[in-house]
C-alpha positions in Angstrom: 177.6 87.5 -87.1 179.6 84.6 -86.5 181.2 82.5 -89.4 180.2 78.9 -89.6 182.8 78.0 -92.2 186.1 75.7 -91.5 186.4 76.9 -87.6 184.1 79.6 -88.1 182.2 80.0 -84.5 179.0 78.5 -83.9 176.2 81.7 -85.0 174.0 82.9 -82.0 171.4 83.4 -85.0 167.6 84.0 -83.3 165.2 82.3 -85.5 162.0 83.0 -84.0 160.4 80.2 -86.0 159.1 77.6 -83.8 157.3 80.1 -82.3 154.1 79.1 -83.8 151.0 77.7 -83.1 150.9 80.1 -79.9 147.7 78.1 -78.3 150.5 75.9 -77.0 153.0 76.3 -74.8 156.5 76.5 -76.6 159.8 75.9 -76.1 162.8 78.6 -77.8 163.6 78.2 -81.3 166.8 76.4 -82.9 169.5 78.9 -81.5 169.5 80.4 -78.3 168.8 84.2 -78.9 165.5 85.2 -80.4 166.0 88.7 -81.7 169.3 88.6 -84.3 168.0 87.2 -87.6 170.3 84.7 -89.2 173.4 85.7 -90.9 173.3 87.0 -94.6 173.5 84.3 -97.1 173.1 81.8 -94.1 170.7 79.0 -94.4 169.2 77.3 -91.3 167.6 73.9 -90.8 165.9 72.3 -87.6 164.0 69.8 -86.6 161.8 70.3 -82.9 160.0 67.5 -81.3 157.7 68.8 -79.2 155.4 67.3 -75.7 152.4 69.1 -74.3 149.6 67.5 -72.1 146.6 69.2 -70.8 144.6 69.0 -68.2 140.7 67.8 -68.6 138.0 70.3 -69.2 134.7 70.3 -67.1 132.5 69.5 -69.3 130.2 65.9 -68.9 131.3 62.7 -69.5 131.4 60.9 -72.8 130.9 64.0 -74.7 134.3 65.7 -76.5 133.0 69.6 -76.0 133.4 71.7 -79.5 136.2 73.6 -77.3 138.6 70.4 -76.6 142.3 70.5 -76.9 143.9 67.6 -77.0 145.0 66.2 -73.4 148.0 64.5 -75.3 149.9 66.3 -78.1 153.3 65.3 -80.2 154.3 68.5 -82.7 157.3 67.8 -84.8 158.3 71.2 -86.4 160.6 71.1 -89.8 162.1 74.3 -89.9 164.1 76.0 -92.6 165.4 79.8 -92.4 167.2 82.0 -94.7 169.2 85.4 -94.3 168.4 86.9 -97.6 169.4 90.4 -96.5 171.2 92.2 -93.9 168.8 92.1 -90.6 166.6 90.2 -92.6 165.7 86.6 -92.7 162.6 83.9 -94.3 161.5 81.5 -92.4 159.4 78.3 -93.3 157.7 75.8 -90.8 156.0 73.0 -91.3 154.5 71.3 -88.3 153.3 67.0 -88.6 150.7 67.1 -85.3 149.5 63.8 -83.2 146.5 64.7 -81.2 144.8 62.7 -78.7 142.4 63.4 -76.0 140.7 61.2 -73.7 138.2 61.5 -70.6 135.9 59.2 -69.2 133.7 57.7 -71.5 135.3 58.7 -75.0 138.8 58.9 -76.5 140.0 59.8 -79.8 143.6 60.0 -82.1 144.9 61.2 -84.7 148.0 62.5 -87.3 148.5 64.8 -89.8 149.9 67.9 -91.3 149.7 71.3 -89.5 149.3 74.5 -90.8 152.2 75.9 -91.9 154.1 79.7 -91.6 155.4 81.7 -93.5 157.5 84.5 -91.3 160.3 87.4 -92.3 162.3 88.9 -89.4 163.6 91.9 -89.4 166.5 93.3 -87.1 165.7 97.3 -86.3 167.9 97.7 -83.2 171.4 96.7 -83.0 174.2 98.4 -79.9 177.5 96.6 -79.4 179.0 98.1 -76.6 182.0 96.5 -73.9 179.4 94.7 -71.6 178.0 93.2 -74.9 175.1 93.5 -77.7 171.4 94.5 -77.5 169.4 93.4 -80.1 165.6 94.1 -81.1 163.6 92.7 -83.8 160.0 91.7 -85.1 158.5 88.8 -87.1 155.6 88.5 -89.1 153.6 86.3 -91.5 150.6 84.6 -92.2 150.0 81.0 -90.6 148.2 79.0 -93.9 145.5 76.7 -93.9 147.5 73.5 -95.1 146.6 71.0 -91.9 144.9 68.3 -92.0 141.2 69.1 -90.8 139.2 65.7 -91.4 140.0 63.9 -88.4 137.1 61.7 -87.4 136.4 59.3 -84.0 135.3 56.0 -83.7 132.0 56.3 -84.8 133.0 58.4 -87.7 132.1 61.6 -86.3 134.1 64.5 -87.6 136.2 65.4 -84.3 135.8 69.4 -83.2 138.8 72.0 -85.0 140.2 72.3 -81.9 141.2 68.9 -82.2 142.1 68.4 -85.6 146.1 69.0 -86.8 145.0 72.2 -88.8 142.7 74.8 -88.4 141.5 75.4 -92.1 141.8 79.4 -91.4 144.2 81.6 -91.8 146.0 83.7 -89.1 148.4 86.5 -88.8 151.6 85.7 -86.7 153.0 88.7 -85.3 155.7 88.8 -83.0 158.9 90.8 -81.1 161.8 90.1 -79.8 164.6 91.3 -77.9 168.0 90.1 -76.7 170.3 91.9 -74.2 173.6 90.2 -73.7 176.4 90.8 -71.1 173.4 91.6 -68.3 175.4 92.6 -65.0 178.2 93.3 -66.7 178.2 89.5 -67.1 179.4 88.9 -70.7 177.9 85.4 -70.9 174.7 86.2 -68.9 171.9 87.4 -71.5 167.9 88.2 -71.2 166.0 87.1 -73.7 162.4 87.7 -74.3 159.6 87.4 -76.9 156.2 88.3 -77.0 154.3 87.2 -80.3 150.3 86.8 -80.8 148.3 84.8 -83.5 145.7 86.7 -84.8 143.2 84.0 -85.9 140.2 84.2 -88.3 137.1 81.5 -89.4 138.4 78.1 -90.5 137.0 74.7 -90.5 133.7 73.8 -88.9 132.8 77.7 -88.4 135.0 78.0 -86.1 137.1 80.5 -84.6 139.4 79.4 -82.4 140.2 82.3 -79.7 143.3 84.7 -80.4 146.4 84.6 -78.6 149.0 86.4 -76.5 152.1 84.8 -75.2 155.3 86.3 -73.1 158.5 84.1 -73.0 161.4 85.3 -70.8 164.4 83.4 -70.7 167.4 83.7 -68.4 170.7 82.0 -69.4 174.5 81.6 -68.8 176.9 80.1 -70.5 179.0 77.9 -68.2 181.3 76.5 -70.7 182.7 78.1 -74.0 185.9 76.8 -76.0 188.1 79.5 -77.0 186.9 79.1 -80.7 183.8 79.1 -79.9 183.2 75.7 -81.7 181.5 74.6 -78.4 179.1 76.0 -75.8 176.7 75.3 -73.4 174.1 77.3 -72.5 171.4 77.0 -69.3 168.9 79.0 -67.7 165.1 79.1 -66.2 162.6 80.2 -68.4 159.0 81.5 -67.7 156.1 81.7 -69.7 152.8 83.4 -69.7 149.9 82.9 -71.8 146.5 84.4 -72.8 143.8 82.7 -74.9 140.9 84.6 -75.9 137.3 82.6 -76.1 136.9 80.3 -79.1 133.5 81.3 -81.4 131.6 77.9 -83.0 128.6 79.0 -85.8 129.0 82.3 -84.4 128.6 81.7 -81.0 131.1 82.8 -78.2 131.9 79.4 -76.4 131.8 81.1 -72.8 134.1 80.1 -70.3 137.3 78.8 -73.0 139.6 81.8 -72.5 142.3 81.9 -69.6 145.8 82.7 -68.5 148.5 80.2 -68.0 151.5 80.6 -66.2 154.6 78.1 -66.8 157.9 77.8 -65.5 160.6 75.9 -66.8 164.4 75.5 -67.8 166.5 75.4 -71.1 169.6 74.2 -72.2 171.0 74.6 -75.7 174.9 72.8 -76.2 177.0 73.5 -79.6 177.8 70.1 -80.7 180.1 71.8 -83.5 180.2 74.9 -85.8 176.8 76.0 -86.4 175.5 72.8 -84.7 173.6 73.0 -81.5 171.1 70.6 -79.6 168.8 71.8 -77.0 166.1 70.8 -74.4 163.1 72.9 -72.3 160.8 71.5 -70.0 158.2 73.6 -68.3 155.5 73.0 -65.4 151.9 74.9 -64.8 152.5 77.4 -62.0 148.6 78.8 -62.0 146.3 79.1 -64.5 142.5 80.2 -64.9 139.6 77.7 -63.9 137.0 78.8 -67.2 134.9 75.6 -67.5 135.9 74.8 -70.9 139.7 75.9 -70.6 142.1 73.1 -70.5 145.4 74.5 -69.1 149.2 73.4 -70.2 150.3 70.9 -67.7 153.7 69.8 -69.0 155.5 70.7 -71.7 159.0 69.0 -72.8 161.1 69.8 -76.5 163.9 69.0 -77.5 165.4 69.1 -81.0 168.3 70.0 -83.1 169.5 72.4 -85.6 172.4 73.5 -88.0 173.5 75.9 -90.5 175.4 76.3 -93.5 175.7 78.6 -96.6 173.2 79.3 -98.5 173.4 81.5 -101.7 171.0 82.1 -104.6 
């Protein structure tokens, strides 16, 4: 792993971390490659502001359905990571959610703390070789039930959990993660691709919101790197697909809220400094499923920043 002491080079650490919430379309995490866990006695912190809107669900006017996302949603994610082992690394994030939705006839807003993660990483696979490294890993954690779940609308009406900034259950985060560098023969041309799930259980309101799947492949070259590696730009297209299983409300399936979602999009991370980089995704729907109550990712925009230091206990 690269140094990020005096000149040290900037660390192509892949926290998986802002990962979470899979429901929701996601941008990559605060370094370009997702499988290499952060250096040993490295510490990581990031901050990820985060843009999704949604399109509106079917169901009739002036009535939020118990299946509602929010048609408007600002995520800032506070992330901190640290390589307590060789190939291993702890990750905490802690999400502050703004939900809003509105359709004809009613409208509703709110803020709050999500729920937050708890996720270790560990590197199995590791192959340096002239063309360059591949590198596979997998994450897991629990998501806890520390958002806020009270949210209420104008007439005081506690708002569905599907609309609240936590979900008052808690989930398994599961997740893996592989990076192949040097693709082609190319040394700054690298795949990248993670596939995690959130296993969700009961939480607020009786409800279960539906399990997820999610498939992120990302494509990049670097056009630009200084010969210490102190800066680097990084740019590719990105595309994302996504399964939602059907949400269950006092028990009941709520028929017609699963889908599939496929998004297209492009990345750019840029190494201000040693272990500093900046970086910005935006994806668009491509297709998605038509379930009455599913309310498809439209677009999707993050940007956010990230450094790292030492870190030793």
């Amino acid at each position: 792993m690269r140094s990020v002491s005096g000149v040290a080079r900037i660390s192509i650490s892949g926290a998986l971390v802002i990962a979470l919430m899979v429901a929701k379309a996601r941008a990559q995490g605060p370094a370009p490659e997702t499988a290499p866990p952060l250096f040993p006695g490295g510490g990581l912190v990031s901050y990820n502001s985060i843009f999704t809107t949604r399109g509106l669900t079917q169901g009739p006017s002036g009535i939020i359905p118990v299946t509602a996302r929010p048609t408007f949603e600002h995520e800032g994610d506070f992330n901190f990571t640290w390589g307590f082992y060789h190939d291993f690394d702890l990750t905490i994030l802690v999400p502050i959610v703004t939900n809003q939705f509105d359709m004809r006839g009613v409208s509703a807003r709110g803020t709050g703390l999500g729920d937050a993660m708890l996720l270790a990483k560990y590197r199995f696979y590791r192959r340096d070789s002239a063309r360059g490294t591949t590198q596979a890993s997998f994450t897991v954690g629990p998501k806890l039930p520390t958002g806020r779940t009270d949210l209420v609308n104008a007439t005081d009406k506690r708002l569905p959990t599907s609309l609240q900034p936590g979900s008052g259950s808690t989930d398994l985060f599961v997740a893996g993660n592989w990076t192949y560098t040097g693709l082609f023969n190319l040394r700054r041309l690298v795949a990248d691709e993670d596939f995690h799930t959130l296993l969700r259980s009961q939480g607020a309101q009786k409800t279960k919101l539906g399990s997820d799947l999610e498939s992120r492949f990302w494509f990049s070259y670097r056009p630009y790197e200084s010969k210490n590696v102190a800066r680097e730009w990084f740019l590719g297209p990105v595309l994302t697909w996504m399964h939602s299983q059907h949400d269950r409300v006092g028990g009941i399936t709520q028929s017609g809220s699963a889908g599939d979602l496929l998004l297209a999009g492009i990345t750019t991370f840029v190494g201000l400094r040693p272990g500093m980089h900046v970086w910005l995704g935006a994806d668009w729907d491509v297709t998605h499923s038509t379930g009455t109550q599913f309310m498809p990712v439209r677009h999707h925009i993050s940007f956010g920043i990230t450094q790292q230091f030492r870190f030793h206990l």
